[in-house]
N, C-alpha and C positions, 0 to 999 in steps of 0.2 A: 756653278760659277755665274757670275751677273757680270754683267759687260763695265768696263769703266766711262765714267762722263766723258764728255767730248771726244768720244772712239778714240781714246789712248790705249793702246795695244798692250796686253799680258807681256809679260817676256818671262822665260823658263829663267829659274833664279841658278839654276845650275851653270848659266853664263856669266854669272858673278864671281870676282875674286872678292874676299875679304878685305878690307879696308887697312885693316892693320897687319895682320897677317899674311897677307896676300896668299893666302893657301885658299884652294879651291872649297865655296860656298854648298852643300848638300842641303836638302828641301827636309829632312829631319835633324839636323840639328845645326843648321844656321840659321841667322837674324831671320828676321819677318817685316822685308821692306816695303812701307808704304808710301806710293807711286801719288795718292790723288785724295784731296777730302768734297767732300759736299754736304752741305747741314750737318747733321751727327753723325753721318760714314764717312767715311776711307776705305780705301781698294790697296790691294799688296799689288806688287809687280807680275803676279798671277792672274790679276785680274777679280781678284777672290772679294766678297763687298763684307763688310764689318760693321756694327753700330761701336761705336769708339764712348761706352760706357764711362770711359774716366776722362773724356775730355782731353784727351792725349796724356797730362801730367797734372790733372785734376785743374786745368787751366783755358781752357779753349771755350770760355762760356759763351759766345755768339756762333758755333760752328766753324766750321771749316771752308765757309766760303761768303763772310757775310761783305758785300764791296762797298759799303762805305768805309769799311776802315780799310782796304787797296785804298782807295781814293784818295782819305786824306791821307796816305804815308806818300801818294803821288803828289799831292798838291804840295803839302810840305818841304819836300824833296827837292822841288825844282825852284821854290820860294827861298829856304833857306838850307841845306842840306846838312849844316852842323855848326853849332856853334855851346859856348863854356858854359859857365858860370862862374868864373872865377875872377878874383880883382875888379868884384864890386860892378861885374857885367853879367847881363841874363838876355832872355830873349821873349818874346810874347807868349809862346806856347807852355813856356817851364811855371811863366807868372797866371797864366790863367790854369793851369793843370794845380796849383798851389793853391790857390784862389778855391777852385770847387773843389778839392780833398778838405782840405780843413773848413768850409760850411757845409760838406753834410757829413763829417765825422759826427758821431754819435757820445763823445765827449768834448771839452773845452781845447784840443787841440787848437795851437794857434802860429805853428811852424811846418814848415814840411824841408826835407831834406833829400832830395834823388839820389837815386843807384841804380844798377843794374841789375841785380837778381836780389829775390830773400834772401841768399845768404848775405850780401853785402852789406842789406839793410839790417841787419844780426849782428855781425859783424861792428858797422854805423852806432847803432842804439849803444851795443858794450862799450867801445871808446869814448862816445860821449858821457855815457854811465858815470865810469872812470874820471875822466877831465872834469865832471860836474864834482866831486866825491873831492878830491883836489881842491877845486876851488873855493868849497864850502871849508877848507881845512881836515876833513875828514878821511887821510891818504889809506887808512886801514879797511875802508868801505868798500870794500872791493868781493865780494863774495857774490854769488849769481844763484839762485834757487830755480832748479827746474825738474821736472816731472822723467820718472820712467816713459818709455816708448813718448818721447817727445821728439819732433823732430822742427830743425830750425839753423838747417844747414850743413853744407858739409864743407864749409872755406875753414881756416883754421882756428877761428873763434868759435864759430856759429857750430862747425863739429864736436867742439866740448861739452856744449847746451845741451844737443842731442845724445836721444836716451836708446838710442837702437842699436843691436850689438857690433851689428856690420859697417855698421859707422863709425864704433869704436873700436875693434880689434885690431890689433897693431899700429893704431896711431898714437901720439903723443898728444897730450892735454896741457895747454897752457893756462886755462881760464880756470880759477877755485872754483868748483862748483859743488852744490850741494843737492843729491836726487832724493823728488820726494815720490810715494807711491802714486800708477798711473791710477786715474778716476774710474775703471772701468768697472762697474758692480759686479757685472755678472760673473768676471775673471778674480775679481778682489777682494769680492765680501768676504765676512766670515760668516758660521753657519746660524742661521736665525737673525741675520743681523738685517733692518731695513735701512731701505735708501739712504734716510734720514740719520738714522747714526752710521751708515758708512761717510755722510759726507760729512757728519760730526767729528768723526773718528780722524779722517783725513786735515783737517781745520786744525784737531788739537795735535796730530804730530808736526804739521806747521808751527804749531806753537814751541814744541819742545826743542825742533830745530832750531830754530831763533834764540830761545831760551840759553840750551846749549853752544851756540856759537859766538852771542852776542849779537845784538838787533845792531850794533855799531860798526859790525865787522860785514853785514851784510848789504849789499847796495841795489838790488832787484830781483823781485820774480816773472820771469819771462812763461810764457802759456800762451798756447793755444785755446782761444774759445771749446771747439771743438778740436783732438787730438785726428791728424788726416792719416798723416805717413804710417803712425801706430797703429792702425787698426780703426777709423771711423769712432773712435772713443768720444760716445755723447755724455756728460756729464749727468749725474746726477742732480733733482731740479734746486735742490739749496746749494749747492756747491761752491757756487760761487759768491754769493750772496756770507757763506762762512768763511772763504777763504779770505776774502776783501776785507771783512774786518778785521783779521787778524793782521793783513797787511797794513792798515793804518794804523790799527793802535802799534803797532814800531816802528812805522814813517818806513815803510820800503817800499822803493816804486814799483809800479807794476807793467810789465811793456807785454799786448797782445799782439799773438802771430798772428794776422788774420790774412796772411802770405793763402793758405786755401778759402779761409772762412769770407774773405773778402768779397763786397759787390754780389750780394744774393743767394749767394750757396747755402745758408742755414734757413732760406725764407725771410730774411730780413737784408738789405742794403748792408750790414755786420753782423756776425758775430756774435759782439759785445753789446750788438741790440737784443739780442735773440737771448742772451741770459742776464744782462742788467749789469752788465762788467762797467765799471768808471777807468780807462788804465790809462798813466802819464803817457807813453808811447805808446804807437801804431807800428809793424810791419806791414806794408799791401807789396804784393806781385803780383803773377800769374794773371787773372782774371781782371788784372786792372787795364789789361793792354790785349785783353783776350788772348796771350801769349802770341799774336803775332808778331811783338817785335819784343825784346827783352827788356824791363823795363821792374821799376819796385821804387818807392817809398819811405821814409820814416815821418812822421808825424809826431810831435811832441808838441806839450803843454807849456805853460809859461813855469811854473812851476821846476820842469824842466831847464826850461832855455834859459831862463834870466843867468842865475849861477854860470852856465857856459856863456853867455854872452859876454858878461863882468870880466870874465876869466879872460878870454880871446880880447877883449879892449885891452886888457894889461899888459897882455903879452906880445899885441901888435896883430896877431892874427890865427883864425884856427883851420891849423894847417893839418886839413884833413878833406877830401874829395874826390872824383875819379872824372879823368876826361867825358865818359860818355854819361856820365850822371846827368839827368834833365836834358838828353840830346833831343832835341827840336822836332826830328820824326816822330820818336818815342811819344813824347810830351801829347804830340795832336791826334796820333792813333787811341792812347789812353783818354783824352779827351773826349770822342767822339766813341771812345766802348762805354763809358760813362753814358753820354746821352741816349744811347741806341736801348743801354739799360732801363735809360727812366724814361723815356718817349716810348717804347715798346711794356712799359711795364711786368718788366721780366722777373724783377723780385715777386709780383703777385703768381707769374707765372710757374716761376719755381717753387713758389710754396705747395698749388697745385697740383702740378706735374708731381712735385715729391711726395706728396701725400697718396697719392696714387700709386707712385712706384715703392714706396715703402710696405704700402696695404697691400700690391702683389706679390713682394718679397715673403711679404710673412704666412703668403697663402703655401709656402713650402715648411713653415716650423714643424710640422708632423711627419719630415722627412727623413729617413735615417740618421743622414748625414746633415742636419742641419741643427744648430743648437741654440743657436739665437738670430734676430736678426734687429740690427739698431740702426737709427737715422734719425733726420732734423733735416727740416729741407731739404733739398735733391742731394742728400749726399746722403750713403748708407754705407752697410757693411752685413756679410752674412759670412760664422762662426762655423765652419766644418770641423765634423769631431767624427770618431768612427765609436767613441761611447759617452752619451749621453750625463752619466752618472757622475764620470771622474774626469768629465772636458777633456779627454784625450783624444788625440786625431791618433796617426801613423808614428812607427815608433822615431823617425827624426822629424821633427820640427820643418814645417813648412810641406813636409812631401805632398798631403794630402792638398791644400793649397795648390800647389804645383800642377797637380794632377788636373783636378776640377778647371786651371786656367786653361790645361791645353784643348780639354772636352767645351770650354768657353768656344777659342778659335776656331776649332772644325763646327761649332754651330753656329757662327758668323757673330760673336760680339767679342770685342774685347774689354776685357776688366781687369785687376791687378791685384794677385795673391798678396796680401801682408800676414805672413807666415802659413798661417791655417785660413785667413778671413778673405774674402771675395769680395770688394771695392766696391763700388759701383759710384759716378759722379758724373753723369752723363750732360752735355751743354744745357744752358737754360733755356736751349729754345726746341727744347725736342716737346714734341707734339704729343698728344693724347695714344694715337695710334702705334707711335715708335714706343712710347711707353709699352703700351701691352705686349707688340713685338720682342722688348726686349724680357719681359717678365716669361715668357711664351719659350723662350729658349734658353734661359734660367735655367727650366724646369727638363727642360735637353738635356743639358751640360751635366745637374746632378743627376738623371738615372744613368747619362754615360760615365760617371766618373764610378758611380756605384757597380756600375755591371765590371767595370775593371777589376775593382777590388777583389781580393779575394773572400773566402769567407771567414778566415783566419783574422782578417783587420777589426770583425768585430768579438770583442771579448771581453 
């Protein structure tokens, strides 16, 4: 056990009721509540210390304790503590937060629009989609192209885009969408086939869906740079470079989620720097505000916005917004995680650090239970299987996953099973040493989850 910062005291979790339930909390199978962070740890109400490998929700990228952004959510706060944007009123912080997203976006963005999480900005993007589609005369443009194990929300729009099952089961789908295969080689190839004609391959069923549906009937494909929620899905290196063409030769826009990939996490300020993506729309969250206060993004091109602009002059007004879009706090905290990014040069940072934490990860590929491991800048992902040959873990989906996260916590990190795969997206600003430390207890977690197993799981 490690003591908490500022002698904040353990408390036995057994004194806990459940929040919802209010039925009495037990140490093996209730929550796991964290009391306190500091740079890339957090401590549970036991006192117990963690390296918080994903960032909390792959979003925390200046740590858990960096006080210039306290400070400017203080100074904000008592200067202006909220104010709209609406009826052709704004505030200084929403215009200078507008000002630097759209010069150092990585395409010809030349609007921004606030909200409050990715999903809104998902959400945001399909409606304007839509009203743009409209306004061009084109009311049948309404169709949405998006990827297996995609993830890009779970509001009632932004749920339909996404491609993961638990996202989908028992909900209702109101957005046409069309899934295309996830990019993930390892899980997708077929047998002899290389990169290059998987991501051939992937391009031309692009093709055939458009073909098939009508390039007239379809108004966007939405993607992840890199795929988070799915699995750490790093594209193959032409991928995108084949999919982009096939998007222009049918004029379908392209809008990137870079809700994870945003501000450094691939080794690049985007994403869509990191693979050469051109896309009409931007998603940014998370990491734009270090997730200390809730906050996200759309960015769109002229290209975009004229047709809606036309549109909203005709009609008088576009009536579409959210009270706390562009809230004034939000606004200066996002501000000032921007600068902290590029005055501390944490994009080179993270390229670094991730190059390191990748090359320890894969110092395990010759491990039973390890089958692949994939990354791009500080964000990776390692592939538990209990047989090598046939990619199979455990006989239900996820277990083994499961398993490996809990052997994670008792060896003090935490990370995030996505099914079988082991997460990993640790702040940009963890150090050389934390690095090895967390690669050091990796190598824990898999002989502990191994020695669990039986000897039956491998066959």
């Amino acid at each position: 056990m490690n003591e908490l910062p500022n002698s904040v005291e353990g408390r036995d979790i057994h004194a806990h009721l459940h929040p919802y339930t209010n039925a009495r909390v037990h140490q093996d199978i209730g929550p796991m509540i964290i009391e306190q962070g500091k740079g890339v740890h957090v401590w549970d109400n036991s006192g117990n210390k963690y390296i918080e490998a994903m960032s909390g929700l792959w979003s925390t990228a200046l740590g858990f304790s960096e006080q210039r952004l306290i400070d400017a959510a203080t100074q904000q706060m008592q200067k202006l503590p909220f104010y709209h944007s609406f009826t052709h009123k704004t505030h200084g912080p929403a215009a200078d937060l507008a000002y630097k997203l759209v010069s150092i976006a990585p395409a010809s963005m030349s609007k921004a629009f606030f909200t409050n999480s990715g999903s809104e900005a998902i959400d945001t993007a399909i409606k304007l989609i839509w009203y743009r589609s409209n306004a061009l005369g084109q009311p049948e443009k309404k169709k949405i192209l998006t990827r297996n194990r995609a993830y890009h929300g779970v509001t009632t729009a932004g749920a339909c885009l996404t491609g993961l099952p638990a996202n989908q089961a028992s909900f209702d789908c109101l957005v046409p969408v069309l899934r295309l295969t996830c990019p993930h080689y390892w899980r997708e190839k077929l047998d002899n086939e290389s990169e290059d004609e998987f991501a051939t391959r992937l391009a031309q069923e692009l093709e055939d869906v458009i073909e098939a549906e009508g390039a007239d009937t379809i108004a966007a494909f939405f993607a992840e740079p890199v795929q988070g929620a799915g699995g750490v899905v790093v594209p193959p290196e032409k991928y995108w470079s084949k999919m982009q063409a096939v998007l222009k030769k049918h004029d379908i826009l392209l809008v990137a989620d870079e809700v994870i990939c945003g501000f450094g996490r691939t080794g690049n300020m985007f994403g869509c720097q990191t693979y050469k993506i051109e896309p009409d729309m931007m998603t940014l969250s998370k990491q734009l505000t270090s997730s200390y206060l809730p906050g996200s993004a759309l960015l769109l091109n002229d290209k975009v916005f004229e047709p809606i602009a036309d549109e909203s002059n005709k009609v008088g007004v576009l009536g579409h917004g959210f009270t706390g879009g562009g809230h004034p706090v939000v606004c200066a905290v996002a501000s000032e995680t921007i600068r902290i990014i590029e005055e501390d040069h944490l994009v080179e940072h993270a390229r670094k650090m991730g190059a390191r934490m990748i090359e320890g990860l894969r110092q395990y590929e010759s491990h039973p239970l390890v089958a692949e491991v994939r990354g791009v800048g500080l964000i990776a992902a390692m592939e538990l299987v209990t047989n090598k040959e046939t990619k199979v873990a455990l006989e239900k989906p996820g277990q083994l996953g499961a398993i490996a996260g809990r052997h994670a916590a008792q060896n003090g990190f935490i990370t995030r099973n996505i099914m079988d795969a082991m997460a990993f997206c640790p702040p940009l600003t963890i150090k050389p040493a934390e690095v090895d430390d967390l690669i050091d207890r990796v190598g824990k977690a898999l002989n502990g989850t191994l020695a669990e197993l039986k000897p039956a799981a491998f066959n």
